[in-house]
N, CA and C atoms as an extended XYZ file, in Angstrom:
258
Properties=species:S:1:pos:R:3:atomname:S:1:resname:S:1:resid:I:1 pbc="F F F"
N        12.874        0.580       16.690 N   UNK     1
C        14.032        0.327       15.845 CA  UNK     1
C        13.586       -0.328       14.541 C   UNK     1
N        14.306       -0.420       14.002 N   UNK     2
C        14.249       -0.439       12.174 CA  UNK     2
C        15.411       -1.356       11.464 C   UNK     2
N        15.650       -2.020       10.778 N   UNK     3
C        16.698       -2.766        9.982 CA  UNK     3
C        16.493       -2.917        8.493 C   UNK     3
N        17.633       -2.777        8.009 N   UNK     4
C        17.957       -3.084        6.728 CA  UNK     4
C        18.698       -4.363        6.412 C   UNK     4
N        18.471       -5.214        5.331 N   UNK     5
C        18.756       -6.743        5.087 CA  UNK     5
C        19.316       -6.895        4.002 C   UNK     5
N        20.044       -7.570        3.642 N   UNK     6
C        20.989       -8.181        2.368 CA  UNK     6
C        20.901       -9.799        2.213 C   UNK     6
N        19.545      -10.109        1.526 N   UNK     7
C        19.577      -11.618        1.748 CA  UNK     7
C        20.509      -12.040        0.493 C   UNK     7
N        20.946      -13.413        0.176 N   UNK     8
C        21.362      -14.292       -0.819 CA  UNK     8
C        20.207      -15.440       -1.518 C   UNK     8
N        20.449      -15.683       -2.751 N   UNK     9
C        19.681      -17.190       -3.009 CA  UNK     9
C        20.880      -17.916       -4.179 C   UNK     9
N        21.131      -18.750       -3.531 N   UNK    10
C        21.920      -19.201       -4.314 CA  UNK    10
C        21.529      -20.169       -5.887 C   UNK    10
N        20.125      -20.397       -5.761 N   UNK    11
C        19.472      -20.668       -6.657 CA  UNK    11
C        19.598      -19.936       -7.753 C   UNK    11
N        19.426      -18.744       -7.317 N   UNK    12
C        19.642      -17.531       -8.588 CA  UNK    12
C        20.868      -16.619       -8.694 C   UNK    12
N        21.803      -17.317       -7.754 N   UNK    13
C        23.121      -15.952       -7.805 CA  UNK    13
C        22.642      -14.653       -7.690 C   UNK    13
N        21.631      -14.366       -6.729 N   UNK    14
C        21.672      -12.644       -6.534 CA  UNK    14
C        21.568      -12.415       -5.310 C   UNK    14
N        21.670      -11.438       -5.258 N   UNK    15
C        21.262      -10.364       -3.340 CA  UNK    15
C        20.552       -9.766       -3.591 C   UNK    15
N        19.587       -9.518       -2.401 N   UNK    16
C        18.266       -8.748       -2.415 CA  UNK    16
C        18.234       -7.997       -1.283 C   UNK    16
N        18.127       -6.380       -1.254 N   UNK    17
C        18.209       -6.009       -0.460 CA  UNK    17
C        16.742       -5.394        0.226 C   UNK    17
N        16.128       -4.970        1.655 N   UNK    18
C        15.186       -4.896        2.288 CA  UNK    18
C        15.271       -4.063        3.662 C   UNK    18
N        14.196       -3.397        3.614 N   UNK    19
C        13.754       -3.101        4.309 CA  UNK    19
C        13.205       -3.222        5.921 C   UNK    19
N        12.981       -3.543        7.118 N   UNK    20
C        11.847       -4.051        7.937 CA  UNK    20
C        11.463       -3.111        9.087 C   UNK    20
N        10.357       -2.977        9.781 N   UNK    21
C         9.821       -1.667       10.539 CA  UNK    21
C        10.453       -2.385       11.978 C   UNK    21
N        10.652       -3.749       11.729 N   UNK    22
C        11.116       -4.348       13.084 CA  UNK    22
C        12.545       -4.480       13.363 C   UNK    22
N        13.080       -5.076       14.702 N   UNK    23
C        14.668       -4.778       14.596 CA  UNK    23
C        15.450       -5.819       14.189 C   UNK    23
N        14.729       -6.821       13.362 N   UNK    24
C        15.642       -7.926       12.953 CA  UNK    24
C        14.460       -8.634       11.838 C   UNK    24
N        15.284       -9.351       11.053 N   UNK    25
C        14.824       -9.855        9.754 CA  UNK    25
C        14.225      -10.873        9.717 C   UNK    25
N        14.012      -11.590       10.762 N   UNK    26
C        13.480      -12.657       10.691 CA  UNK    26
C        11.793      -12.653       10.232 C   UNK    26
N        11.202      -11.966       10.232 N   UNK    27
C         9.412      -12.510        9.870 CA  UNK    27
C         9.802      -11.960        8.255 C   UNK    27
N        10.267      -10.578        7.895 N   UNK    28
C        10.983      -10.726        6.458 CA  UNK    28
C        11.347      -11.736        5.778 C   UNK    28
N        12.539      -12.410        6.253 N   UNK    29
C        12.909      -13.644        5.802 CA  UNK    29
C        11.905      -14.759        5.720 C   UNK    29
N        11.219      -14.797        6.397 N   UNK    30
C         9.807      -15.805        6.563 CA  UNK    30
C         8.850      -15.463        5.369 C   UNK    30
N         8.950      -14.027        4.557 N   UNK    31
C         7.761      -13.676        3.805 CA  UNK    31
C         8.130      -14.079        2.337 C   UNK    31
N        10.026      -14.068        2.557 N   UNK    32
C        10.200      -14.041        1.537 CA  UNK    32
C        10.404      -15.699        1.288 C   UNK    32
N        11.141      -16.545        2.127 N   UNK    33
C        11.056      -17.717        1.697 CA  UNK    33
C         9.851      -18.420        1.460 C   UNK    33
N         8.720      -17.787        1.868 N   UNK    34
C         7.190      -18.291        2.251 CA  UNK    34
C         6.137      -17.860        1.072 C   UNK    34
N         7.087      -17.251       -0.385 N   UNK    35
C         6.442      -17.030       -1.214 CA  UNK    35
C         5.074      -15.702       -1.403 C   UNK    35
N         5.593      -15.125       -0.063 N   UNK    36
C         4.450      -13.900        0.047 CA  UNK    36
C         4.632      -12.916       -0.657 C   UNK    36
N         6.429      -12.584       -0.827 N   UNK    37
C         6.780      -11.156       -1.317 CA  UNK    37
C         7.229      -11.655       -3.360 C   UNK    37
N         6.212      -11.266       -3.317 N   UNK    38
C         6.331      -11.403       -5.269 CA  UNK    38
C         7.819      -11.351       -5.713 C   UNK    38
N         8.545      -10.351       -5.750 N   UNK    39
C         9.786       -9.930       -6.192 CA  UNK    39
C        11.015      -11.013       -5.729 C   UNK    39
N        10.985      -11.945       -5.051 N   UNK    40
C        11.751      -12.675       -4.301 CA  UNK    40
C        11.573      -14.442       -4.077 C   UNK    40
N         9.875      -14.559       -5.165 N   UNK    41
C         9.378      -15.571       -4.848 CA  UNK    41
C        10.136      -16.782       -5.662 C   UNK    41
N        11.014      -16.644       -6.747 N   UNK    42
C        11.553      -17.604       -7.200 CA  UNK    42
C        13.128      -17.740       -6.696 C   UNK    42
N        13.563      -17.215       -5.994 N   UNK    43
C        14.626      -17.047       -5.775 CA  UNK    43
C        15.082      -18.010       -4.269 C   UNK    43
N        14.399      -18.743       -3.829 N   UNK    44
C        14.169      -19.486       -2.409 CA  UNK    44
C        15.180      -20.446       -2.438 C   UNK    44
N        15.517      -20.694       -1.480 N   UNK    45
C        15.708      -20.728        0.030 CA  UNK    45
C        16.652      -19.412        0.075 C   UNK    45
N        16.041      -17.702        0.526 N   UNK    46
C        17.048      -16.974        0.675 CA  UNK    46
C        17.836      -16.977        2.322 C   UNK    46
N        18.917      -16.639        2.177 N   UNK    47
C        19.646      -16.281        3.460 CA  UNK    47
C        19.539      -15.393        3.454 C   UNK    47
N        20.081      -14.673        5.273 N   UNK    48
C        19.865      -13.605        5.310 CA  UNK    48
C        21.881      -13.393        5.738 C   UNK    48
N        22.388      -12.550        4.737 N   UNK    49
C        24.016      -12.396        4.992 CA  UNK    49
C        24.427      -11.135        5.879 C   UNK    49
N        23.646       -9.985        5.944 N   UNK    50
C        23.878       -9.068        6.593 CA  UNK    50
C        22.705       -8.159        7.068 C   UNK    50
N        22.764       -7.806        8.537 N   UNK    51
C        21.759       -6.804        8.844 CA  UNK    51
C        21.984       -5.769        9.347 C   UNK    51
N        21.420       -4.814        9.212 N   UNK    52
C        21.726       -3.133        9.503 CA  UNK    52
C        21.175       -2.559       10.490 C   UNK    52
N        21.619       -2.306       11.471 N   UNK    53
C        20.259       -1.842       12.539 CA  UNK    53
C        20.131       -0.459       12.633 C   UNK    53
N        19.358        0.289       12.454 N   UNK    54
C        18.822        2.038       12.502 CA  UNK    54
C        17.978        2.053       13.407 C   UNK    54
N        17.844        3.478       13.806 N   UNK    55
C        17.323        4.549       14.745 CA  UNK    55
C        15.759        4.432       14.528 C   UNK    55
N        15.134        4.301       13.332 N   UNK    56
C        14.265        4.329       12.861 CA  UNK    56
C        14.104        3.872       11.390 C   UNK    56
N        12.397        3.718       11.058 N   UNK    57
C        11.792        3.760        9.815 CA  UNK    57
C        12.875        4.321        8.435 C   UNK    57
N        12.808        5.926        8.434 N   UNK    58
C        13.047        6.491        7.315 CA  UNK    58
C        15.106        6.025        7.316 C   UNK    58
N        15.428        6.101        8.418 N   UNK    59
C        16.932        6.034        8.367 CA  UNK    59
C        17.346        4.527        7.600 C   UNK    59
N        16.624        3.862        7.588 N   UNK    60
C        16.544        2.690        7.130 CA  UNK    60
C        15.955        2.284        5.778 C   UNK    60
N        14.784        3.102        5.435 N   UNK    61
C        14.852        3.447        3.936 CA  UNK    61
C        15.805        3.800        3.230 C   UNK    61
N        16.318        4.902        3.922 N   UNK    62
C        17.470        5.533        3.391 CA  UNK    62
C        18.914        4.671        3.047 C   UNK    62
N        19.102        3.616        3.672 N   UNK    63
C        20.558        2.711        3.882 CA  UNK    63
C        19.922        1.875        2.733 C   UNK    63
N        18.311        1.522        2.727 N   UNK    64
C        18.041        0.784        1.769 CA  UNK    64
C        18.069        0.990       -0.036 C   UNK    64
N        17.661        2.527        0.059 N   UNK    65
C        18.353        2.915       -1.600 CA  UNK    65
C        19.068        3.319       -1.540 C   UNK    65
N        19.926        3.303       -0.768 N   UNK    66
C        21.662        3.481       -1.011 CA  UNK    66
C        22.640        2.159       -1.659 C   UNK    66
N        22.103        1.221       -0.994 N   UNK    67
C        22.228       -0.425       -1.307 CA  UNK    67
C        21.907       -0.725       -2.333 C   UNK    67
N        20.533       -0.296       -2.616 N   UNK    68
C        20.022       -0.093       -4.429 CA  UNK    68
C        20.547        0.367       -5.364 C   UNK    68
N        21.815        1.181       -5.037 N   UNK    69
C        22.103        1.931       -6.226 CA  UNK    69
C        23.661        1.538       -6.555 C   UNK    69
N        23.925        2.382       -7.447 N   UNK    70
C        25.040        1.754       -8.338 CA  UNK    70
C        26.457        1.583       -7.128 C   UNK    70
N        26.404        2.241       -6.477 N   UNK    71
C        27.483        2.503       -5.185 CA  UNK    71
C        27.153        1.528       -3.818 C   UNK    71
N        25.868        1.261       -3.755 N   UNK    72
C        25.482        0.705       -2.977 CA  UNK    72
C        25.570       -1.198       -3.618 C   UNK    72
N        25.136       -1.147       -4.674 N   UNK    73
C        25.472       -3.182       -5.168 CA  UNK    73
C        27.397       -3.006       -5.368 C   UNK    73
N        27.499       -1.886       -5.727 N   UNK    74
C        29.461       -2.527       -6.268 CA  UNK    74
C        29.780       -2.767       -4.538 C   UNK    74
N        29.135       -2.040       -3.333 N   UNK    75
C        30.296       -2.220       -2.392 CA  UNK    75
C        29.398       -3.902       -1.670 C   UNK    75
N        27.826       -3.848       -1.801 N   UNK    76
C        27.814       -5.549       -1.656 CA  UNK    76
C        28.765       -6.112       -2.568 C   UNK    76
N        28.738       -6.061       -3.753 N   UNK    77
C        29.332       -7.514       -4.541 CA  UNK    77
C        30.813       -7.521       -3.979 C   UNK    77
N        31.296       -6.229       -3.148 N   UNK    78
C        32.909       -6.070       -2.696 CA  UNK    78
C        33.274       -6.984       -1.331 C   UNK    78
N        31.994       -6.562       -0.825 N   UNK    79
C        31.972       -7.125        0.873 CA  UNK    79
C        31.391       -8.393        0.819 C   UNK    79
N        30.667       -9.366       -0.108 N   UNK    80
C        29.978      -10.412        0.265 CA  UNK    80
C        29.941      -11.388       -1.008 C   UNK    80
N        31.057      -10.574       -2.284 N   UNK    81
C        30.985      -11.473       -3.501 CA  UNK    81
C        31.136      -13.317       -3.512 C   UNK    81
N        31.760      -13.188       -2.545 N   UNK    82
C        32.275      -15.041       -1.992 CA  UNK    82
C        31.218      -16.088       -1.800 C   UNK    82
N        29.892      -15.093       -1.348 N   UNK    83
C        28.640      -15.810       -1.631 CA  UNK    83
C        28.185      -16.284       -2.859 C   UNK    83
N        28.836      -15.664       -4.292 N   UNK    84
C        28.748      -15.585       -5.340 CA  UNK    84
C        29.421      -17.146       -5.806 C   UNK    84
N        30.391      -17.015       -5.300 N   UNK    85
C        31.380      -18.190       -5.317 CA  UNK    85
C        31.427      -19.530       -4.550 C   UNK    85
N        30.381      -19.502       -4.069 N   UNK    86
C        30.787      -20.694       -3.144 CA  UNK    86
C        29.442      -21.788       -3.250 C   UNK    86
């Protein structure tokens, strides 16, 4: 199994969305608060707000640039904007 992730940092007001080959986010979340994953390293202490669980690898790529794209951030900022706010 495979998952897709929607962390928060409220440091920076954004969501970051991810990938993982495993079925839950946790060593992800560990890479990213832990300064390993470049793209994410100033943005710490992230949460993790939502996870996706898939069949596999590619099905989970797939949910992941969907999330990336213009259809995919308007329906996060729809479903989880309050993180924005609070």
């Amino acid at each position: 199994m495979a998952c897709v992730y929607i962390l928060f940092s409220k440091s920076t007001n954004k969501f970051y969305v991810g990938s993982s080959r495993e079925d839950n986010s946790i060593s992800r979340l560990n890479s990213h608060n832990g300064r390993k994953t470049k793209s994410t390293k100033n943005g710490r202490p992230w949460i993790v707000i939502n996870e996706i669980q898939c069949d596999n690898y590619t099905e989970a790529r797939k949910k992941e640039n969907f999330l990336k794209s213009g259809v995919g951030r308007k329906w996060i900022s729809e479903e989880f904007g309050k993180f924005k706010n609070s």
